[in-house]
MISETI-768462 format. One record per atom (N, C-alpha, C): residue number from 1; residue in one letter; atom name; x, y, z. Coordinates in Angstrom, 3 decimals, decimal comma. Layout:
<mikols>
[NUM 'a' 'CA' [X Y Z]]
...
</mikols>
This chain:
<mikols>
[1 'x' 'N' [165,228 98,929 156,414]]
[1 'x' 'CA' [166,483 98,490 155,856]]
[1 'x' 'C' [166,687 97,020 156,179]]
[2 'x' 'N' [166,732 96,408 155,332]]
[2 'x' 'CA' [167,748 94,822 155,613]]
[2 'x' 'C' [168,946 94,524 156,173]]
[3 'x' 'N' [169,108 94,105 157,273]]
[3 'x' 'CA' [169,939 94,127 158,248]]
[3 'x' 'C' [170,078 92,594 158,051]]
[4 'x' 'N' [169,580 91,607 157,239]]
[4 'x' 'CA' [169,457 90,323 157,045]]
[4 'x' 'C' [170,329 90,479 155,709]]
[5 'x' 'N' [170,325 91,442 155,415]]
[5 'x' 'CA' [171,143 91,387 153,426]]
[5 'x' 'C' [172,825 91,601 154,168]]
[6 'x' 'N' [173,041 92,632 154,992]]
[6 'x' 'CA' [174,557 92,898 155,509]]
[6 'x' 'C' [175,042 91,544 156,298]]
[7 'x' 'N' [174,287 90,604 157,286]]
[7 'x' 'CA' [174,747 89,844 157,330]]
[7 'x' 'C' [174,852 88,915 156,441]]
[8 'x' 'N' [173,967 88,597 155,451]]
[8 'x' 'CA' [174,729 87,277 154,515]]
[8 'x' 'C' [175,566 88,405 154,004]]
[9 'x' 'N' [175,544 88,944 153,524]]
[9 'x' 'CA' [176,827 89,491 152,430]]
[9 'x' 'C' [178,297 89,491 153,062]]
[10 'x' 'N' [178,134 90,119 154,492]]
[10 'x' 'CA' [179,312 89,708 155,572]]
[10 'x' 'C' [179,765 88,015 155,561]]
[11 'x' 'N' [178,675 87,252 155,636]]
[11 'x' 'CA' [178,670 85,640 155,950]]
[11 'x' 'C' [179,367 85,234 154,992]]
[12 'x' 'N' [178,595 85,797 153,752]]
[12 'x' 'CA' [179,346 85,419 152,126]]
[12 'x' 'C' [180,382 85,473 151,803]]
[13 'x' 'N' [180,869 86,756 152,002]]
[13 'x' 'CA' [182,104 87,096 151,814]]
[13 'x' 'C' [183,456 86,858 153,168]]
[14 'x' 'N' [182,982 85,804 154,230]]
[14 'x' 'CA' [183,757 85,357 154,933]]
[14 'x' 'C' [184,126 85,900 155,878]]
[15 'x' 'N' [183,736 87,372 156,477]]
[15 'x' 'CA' [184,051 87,856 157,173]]
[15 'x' 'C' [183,304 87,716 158,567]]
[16 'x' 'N' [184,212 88,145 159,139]]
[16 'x' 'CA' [183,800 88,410 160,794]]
[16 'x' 'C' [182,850 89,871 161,373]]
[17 'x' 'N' [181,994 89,768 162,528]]
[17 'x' 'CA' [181,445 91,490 162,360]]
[17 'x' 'C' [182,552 91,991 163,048]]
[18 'x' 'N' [183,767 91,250 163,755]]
[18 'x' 'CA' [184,830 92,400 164,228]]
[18 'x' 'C' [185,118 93,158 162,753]]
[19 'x' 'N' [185,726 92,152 161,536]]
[19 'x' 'CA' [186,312 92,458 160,672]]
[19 'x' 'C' [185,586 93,750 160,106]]
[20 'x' 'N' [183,972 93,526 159,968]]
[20 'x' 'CA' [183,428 94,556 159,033]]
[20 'x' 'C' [183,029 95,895 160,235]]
[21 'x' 'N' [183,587 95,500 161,183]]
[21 'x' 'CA' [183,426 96,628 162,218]]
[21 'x' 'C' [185,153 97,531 162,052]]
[22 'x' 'N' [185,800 96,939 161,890]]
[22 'x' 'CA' [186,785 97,599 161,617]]
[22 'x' 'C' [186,703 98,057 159,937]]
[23 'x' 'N' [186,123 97,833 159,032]]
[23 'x' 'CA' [186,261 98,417 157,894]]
[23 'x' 'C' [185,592 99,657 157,985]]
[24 'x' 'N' [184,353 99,570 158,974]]
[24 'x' 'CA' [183,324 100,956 158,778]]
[24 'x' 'C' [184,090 101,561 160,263]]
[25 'x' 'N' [184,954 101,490 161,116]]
[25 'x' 'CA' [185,775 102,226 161,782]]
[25 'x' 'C' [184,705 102,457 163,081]]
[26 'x' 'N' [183,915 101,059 163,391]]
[26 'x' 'CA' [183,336 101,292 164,590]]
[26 'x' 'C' [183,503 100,315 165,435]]
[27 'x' 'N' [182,991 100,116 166,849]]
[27 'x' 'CA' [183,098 98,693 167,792]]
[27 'x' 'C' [182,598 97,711 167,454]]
[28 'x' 'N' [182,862 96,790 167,837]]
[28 'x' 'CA' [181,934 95,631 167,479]]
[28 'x' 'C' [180,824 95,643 168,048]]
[29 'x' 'N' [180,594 95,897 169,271]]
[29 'x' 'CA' [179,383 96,202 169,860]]
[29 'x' 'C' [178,779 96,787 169,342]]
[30 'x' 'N' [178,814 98,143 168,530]]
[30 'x' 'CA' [178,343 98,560 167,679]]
[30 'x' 'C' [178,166 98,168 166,572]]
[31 'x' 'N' [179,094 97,540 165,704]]
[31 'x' 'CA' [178,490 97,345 164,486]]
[31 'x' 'C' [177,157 95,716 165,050]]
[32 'x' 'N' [177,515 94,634 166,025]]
[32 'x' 'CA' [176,492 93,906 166,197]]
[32 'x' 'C' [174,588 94,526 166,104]]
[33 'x' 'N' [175,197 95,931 167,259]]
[33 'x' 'CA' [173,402 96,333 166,802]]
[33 'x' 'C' [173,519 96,926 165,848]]
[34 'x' 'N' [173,854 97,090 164,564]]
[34 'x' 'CA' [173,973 97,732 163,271]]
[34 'x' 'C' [172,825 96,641 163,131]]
[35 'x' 'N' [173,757 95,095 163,229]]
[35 'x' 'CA' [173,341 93,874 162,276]]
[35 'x' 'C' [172,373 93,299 162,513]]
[36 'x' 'N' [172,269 93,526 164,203]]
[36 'x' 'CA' [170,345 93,102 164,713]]
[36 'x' 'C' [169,247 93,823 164,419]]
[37 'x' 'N' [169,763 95,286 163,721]]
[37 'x' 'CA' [168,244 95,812 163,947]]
[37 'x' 'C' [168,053 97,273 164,510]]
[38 'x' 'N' [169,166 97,116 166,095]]
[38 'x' 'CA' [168,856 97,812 167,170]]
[38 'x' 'C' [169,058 99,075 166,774]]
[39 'x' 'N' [170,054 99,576 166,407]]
[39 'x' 'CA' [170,151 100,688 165,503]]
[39 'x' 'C' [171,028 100,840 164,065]]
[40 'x' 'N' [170,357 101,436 163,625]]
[40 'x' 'CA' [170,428 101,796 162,028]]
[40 'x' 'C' [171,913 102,369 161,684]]
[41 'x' 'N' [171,968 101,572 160,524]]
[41 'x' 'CA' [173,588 101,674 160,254]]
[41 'x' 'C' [172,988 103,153 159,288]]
[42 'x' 'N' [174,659 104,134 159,707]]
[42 'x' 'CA' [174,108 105,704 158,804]]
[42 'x' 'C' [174,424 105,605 157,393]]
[43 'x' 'N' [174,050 106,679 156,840]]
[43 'x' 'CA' [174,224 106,789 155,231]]
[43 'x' 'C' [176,026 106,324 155,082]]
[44 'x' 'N' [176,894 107,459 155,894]]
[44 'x' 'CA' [178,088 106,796 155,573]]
[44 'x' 'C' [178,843 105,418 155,656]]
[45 'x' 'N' [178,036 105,078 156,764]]
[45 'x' 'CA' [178,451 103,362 156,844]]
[45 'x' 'C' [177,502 102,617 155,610]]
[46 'x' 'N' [176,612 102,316 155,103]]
[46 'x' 'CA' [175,810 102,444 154,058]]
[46 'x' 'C' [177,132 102,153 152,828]]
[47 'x' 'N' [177,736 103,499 152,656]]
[47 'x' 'CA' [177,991 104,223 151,318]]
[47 'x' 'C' [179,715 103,074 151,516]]
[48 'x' 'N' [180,175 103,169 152,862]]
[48 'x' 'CA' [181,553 102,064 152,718]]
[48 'x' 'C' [180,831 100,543 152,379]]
[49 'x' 'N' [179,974 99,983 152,819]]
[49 'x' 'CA' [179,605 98,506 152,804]]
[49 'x' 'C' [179,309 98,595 151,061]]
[50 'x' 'N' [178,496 99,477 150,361]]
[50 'x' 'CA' [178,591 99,489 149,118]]
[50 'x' 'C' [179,541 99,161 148,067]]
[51 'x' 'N' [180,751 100,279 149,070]]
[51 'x' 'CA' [181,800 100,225 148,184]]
[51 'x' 'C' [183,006 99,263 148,627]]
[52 'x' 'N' [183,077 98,676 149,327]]
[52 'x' 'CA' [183,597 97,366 150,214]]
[52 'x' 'C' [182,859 96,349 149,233]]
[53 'x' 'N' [181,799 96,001 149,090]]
[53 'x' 'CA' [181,262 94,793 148,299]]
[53 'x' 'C' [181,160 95,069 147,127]]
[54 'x' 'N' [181,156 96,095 146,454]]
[54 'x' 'CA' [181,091 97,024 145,172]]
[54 'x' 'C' [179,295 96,592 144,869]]
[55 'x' 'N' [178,485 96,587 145,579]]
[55 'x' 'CA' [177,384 96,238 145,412]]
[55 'x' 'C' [176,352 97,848 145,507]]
[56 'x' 'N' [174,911 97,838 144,725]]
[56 'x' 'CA' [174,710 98,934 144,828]]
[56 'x' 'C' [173,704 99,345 145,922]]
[57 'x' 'N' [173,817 100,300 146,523]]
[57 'x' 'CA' [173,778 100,747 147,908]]
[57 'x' 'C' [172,187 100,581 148,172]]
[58 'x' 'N' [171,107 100,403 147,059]]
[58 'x' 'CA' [170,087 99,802 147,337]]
[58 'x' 'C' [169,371 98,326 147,464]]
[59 'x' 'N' [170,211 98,123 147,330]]
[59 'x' 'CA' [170,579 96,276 147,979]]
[59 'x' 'C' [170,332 96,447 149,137]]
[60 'x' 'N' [170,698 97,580 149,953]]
[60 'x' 'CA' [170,729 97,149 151,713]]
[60 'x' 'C' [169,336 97,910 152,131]]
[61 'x' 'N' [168,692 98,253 151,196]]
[61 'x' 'CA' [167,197 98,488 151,394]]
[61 'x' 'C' [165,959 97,679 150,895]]
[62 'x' 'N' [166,548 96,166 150,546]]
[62 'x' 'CA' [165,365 95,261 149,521]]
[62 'x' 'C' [165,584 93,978 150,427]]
[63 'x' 'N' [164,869 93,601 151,352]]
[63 'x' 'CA' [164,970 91,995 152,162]]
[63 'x' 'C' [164,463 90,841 151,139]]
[64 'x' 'N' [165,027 91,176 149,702]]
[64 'x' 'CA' [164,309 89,893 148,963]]
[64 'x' 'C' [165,586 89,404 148,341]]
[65 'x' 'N' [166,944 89,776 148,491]]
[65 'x' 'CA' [168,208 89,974 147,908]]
[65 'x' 'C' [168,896 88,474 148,214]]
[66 'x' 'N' [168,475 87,807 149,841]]
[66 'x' 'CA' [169,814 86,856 150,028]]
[66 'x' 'C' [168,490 85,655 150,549]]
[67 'x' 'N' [167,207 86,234 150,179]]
[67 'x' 'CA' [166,350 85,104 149,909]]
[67 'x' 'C' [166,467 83,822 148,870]]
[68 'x' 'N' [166,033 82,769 149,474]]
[68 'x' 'CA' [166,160 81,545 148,419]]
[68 'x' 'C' [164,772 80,631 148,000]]
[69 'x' 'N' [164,826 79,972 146,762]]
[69 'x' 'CA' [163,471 79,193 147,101]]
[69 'x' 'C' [164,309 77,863 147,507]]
[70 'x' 'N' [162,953 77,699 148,337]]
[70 'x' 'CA' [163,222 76,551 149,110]]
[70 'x' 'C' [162,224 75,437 148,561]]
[71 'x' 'N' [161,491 75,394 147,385]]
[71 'x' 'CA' [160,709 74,641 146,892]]
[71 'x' 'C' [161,134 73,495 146,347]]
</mikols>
């Protein structure tokens, strides 16, 4: 999973990880290792960030999404 796509999309959309830790109704401590890696955000947190960004929920499974060329 892309844990690099939830933070820009968080970054993008201006928010804080307190903020998007309070939308998916967890700690911040927790949602931080959501966003590093450490552990895996679940289907239901998944299915709110989807519908929070209205983006489709396989976005947060493709690390080619908030890539840029840099050429």
């Amino acid at each position: 999973m892309s844990t690099s796509y939830t933070k820009g999309l968080r970054a993008f959309n201006g928010l804080t990880q307190q903020e998007l830790a309070e939308i998916l109704g967890i700690s911040l401590t927790s949602y931080n290792k959501k966003e590093t890696g450490k552990v895996p955000f679940t289907v239901d947190e998944l299915k709110k960030l989807s519908e929070h960004f209205n983006v489709p929920i396989e976005n947060f499974f493709n690390d080619e999404v908030f890539k840029t060329n840099t050429n």
